[in-house]
Residue frames relative to the residue before (quaternion, step in Angstrom):
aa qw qx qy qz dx dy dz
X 1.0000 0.0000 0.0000 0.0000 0.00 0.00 0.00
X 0.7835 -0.0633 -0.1014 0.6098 3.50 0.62 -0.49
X 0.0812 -0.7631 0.6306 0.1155 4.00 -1.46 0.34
X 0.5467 -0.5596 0.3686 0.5020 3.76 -0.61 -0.36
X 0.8304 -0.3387 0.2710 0.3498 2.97 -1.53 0.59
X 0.0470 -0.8310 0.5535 -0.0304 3.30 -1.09 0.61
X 0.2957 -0.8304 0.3854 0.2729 4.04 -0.40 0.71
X 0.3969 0.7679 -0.1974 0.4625 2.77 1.91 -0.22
X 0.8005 0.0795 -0.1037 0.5848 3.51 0.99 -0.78
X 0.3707 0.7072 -0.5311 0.2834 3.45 0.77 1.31
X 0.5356 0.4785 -0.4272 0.5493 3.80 1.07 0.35
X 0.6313 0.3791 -0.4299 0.5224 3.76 0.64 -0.09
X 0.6075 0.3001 -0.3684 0.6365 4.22 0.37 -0.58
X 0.5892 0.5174 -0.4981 0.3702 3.77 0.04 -0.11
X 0.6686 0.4499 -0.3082 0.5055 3.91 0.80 -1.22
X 0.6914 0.5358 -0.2712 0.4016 3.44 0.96 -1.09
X 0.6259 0.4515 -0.3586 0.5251 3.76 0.68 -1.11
X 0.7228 0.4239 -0.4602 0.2934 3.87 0.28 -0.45
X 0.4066 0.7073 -0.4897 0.3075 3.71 0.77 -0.10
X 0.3871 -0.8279 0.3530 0.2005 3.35 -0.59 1.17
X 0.4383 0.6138 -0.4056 0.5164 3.30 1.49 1.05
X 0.5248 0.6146 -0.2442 0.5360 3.58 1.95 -0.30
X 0.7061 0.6229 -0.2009 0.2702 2.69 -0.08 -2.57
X 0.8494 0.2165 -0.2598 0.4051 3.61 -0.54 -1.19
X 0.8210 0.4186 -0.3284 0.2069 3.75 1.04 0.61
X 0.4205 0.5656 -0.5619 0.4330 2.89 1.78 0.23
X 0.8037 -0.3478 0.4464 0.1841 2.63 -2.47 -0.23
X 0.7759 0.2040 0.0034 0.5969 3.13 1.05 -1.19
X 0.3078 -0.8581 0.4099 0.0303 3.09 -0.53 1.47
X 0.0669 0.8390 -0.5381 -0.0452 3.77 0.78 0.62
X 0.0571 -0.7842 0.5859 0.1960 3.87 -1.25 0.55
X 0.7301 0.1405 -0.2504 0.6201 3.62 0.98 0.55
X 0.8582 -0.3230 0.2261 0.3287 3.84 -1.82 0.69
X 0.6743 0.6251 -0.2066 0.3345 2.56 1.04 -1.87
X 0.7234 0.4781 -0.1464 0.4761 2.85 0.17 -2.36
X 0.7203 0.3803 -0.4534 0.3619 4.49 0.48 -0.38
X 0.3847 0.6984 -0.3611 0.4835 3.35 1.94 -0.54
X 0.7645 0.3002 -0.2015 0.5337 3.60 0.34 -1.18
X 0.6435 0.4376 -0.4994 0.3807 4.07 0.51 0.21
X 0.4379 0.8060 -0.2407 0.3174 3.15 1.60 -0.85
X 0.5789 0.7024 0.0141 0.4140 2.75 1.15 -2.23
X 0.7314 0.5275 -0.0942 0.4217 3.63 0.88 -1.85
X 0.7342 0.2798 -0.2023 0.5846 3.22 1.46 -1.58
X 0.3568 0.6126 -0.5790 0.4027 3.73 0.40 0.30
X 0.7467 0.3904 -0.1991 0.5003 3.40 0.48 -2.01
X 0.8124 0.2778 -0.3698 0.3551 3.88 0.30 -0.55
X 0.2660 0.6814 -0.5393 0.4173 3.41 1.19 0.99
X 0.7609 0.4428 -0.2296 0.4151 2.85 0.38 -2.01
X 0.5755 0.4286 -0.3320 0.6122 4.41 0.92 -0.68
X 0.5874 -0.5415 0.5792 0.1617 4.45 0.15 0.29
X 0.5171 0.5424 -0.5753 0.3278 3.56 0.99 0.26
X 0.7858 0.1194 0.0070 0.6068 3.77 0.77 -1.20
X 0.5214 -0.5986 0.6053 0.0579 3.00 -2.01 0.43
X 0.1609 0.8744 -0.4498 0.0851 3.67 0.15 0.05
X 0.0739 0.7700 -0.6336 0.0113 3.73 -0.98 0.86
X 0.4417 -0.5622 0.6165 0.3297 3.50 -1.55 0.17
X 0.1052 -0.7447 0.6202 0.2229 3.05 -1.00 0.40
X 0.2298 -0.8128 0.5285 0.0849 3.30 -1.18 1.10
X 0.4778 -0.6070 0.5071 0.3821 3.78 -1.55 0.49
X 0.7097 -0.5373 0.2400 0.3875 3.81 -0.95 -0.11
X 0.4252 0.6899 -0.2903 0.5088 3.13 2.41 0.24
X 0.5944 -0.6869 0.3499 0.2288 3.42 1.17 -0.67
X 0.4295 0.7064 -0.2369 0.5103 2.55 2.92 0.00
X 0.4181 -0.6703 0.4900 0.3685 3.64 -0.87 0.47
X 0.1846 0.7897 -0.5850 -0.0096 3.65 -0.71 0.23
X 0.8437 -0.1783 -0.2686 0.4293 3.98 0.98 1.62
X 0.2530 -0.7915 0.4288 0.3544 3.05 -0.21 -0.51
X 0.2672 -0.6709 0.6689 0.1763 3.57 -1.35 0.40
X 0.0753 -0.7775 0.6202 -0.0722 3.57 -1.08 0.52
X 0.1244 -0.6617 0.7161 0.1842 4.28 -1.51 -0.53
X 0.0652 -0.8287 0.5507 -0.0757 2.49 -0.93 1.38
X 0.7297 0.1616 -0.2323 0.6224 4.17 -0.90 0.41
X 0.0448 0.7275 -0.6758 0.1095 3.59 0.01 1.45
X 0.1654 0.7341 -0.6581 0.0259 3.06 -1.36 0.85
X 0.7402 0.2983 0.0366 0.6014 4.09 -0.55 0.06
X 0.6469 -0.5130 0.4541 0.3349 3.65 0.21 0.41
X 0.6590 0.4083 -0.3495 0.5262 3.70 1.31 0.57
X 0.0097 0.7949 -0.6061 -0.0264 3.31 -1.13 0.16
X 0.3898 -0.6634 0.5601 0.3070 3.93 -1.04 -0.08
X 0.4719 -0.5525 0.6834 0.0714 3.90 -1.38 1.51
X 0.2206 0.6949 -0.6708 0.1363 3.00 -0.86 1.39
X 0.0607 0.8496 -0.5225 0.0382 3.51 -0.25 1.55
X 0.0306 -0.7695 0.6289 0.1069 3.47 -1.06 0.03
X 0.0495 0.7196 -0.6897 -0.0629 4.21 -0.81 0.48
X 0.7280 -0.5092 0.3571 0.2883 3.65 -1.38 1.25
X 0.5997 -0.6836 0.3024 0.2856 3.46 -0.52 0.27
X 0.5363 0.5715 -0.3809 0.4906 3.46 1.72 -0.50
X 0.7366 0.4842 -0.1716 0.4399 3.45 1.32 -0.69
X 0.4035 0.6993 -0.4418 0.3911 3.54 1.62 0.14
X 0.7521 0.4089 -0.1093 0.5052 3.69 -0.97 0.32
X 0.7273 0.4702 -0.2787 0.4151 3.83 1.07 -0.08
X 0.6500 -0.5966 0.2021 0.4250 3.40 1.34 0.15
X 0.5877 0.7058 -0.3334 0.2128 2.95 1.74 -0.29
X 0.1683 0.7602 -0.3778 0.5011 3.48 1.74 -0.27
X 0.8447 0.4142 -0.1709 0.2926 3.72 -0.56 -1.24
X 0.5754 0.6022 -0.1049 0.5434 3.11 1.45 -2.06
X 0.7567 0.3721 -0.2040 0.4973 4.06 0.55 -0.96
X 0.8321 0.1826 -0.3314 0.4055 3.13 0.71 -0.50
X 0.2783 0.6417 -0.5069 0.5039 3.71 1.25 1.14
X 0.9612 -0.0991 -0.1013 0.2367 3.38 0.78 -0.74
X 0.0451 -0.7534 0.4376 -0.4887 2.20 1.61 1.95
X 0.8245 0.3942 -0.0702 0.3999 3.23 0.49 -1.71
X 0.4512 0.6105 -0.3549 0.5457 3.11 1.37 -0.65
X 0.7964 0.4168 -0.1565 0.4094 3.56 0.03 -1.03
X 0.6339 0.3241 -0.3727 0.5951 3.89 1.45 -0.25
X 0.6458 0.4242 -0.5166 0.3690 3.85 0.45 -0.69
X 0.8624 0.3797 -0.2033 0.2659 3.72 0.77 -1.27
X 0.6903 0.4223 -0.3140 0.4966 3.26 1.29 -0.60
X 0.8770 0.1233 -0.1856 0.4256 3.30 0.63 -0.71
X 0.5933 -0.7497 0.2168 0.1976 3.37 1.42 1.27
X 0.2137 0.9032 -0.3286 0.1748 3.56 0.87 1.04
X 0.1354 -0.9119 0.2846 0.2627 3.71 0.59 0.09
X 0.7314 0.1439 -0.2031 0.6349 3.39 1.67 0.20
X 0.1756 -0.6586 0.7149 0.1559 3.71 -1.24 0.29
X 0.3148 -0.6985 0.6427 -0.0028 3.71 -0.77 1.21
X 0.1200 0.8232 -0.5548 0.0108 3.73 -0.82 1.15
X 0.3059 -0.8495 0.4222 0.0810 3.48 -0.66 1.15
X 0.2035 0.8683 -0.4518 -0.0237 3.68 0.19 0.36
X 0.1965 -0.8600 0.4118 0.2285 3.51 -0.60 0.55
X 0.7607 -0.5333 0.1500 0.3382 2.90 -1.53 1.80
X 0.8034 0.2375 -0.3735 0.3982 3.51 -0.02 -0.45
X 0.4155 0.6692 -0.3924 0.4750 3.81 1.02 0.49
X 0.1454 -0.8414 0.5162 -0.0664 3.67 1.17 1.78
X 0.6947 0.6140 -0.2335 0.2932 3.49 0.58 -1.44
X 0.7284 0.4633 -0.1312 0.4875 3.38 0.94 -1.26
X 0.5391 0.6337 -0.3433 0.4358 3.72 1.50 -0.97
X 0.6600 0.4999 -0.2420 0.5059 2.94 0.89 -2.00
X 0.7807 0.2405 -0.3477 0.4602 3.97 -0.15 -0.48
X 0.7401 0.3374 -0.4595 0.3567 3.80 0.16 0.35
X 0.7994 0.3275 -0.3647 0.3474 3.24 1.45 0.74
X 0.1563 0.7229 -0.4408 0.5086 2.43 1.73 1.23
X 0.6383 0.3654 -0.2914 0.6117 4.07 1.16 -0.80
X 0.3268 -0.8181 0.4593 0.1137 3.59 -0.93 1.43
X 0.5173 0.4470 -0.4454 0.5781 3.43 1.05 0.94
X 0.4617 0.4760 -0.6235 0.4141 3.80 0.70 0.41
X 0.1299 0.6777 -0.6969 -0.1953 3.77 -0.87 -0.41
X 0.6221 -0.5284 0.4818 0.3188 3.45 -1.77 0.18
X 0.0087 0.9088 -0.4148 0.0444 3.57 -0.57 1.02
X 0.0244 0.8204 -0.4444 0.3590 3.24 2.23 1.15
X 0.7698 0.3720 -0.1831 0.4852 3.95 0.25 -0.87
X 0.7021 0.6136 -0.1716 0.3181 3.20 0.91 -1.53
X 0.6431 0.0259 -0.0114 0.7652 3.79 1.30 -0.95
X 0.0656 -0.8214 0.5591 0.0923 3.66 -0.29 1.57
X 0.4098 0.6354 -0.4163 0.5050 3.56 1.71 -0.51
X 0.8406 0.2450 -0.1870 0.4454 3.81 -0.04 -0.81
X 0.7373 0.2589 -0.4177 0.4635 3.50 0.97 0.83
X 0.4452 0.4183 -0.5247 0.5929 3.15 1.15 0.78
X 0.6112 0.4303 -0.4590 0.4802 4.14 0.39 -0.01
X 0.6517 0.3973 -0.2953 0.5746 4.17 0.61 -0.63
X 0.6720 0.3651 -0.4054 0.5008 4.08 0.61 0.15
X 0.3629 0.7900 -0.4496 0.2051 3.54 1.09 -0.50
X 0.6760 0.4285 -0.1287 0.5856 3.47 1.15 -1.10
X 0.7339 -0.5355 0.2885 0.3025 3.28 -1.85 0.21
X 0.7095 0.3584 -0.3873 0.4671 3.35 1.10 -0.19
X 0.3833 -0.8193 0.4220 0.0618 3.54 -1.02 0.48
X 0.2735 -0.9076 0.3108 -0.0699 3.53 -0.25 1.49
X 0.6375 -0.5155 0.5630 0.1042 3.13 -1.57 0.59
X 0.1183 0.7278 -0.6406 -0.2142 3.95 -0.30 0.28
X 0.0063 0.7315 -0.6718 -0.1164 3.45 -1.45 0.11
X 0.0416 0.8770 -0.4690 -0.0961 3.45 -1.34 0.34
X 0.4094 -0.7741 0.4746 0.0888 3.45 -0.73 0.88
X 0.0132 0.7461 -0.6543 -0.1228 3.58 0.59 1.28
X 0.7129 -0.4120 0.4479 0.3485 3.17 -2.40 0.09
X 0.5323 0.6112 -0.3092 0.4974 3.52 1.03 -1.32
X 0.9539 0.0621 -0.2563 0.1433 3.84 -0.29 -0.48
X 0.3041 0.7051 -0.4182 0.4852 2.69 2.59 0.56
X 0.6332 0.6478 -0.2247 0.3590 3.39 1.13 -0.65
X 0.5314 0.4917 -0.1739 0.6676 3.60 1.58 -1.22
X 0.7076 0.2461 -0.4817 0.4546 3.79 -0.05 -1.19
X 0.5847 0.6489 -0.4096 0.2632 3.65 -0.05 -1.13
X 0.6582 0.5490 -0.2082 0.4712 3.61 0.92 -1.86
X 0.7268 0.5170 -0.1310 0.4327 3.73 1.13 -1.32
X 0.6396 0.4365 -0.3540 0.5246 3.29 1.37 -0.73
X 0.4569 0.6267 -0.3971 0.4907 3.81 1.47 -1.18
X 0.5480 0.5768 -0.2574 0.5484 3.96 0.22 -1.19
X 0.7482 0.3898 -0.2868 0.4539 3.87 -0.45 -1.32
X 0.7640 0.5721 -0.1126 0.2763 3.49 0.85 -1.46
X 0.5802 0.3926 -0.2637 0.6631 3.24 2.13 -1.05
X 0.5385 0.6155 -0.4034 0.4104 3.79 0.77 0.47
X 0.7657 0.4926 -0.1915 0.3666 2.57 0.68 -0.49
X 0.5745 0.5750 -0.1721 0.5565 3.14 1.76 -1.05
X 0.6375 0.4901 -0.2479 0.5403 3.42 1.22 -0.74
């Protein structure tokens, strides 16, 4: 489901990220092949320096269709910036990546919060990250850091993803899952 980054499969997330159901929310704004080739390029290298995290996300074919990633790490925290092409919106894949996405920052590389930013008029994405019962709403909770992410013209959503209850839901859903089998 998800692998590292790859330059190789930046002209396929490139056709996909421009769809104007995408575009005006990723992070990185590429407006030709090239120019996502060369952002690509950036987060490879600021992987390899510990600034970001970054995966492809793949369909069950092995096809890339977005990518999820952390970005501005600091302290054992960082912000979840995901995006998946639009033919693939609405199919579950959303959930699946960021299960083991997170899985892979709280345990391997031992984080204690994921930080999610979503702007306000960006219904679609709200609705599916609080649809995952370890997102909670954290607008009130850290007013310093959501008055620093509104600072600018667009205007946000905090959310956060502590380690502690990704850890319970995850353990509970594991639990639900050997029940069933049993």
């Amino acid at each position: 489901m998800l692998k590292h980054r790859d330059l190789l499969e930046t002209n396929e997330l490139y056709q996909l990220l421009i769809h104007p159901s995408v575009f005006p929310y990723v992070r990185h704004k590429a407006t030709s092949p090239e120019e996502y080739l060369f952002m690509t390029k950036q987060i490879i290298e600021e992987e390899a320096l510990g600034k970001t995290i970054s995966r492809t996300i793949l369909d069950e074919w092995g096809q890339p269709i977005g990518t999820i990633s952390l970005y501005d790490i600091e302290d054992g925290a960082g912000f979840l910036g995901t995006w998946i092409g639009a033919p693939f919106q609405g199919k579950g894949y959303n959930q699946l990546a960021k299960k083991e996405f997170l899985s892979e920052i709280f345990f391997k590389y031992n984080f204690h919060t994921v930080f999610l930013r979503i702007r306000k008029e960006n219904e679609k994405s709200k609705r599916a990250s609080l649809k995952l019962q370890y997102v909670i709403s954290a607008n009130e909770l850290h007013p310093t850091l959501y008055e620093e992410i509104n600072a600018g013209e667009a205007k946000y959503d905090l959310y956060k993803i502590p380690k502690d209850l990704f850890y319970l839901v995850s353990a509970h859903e594991q639990e639900d899952t050997e029940e069933q089998v049993i």
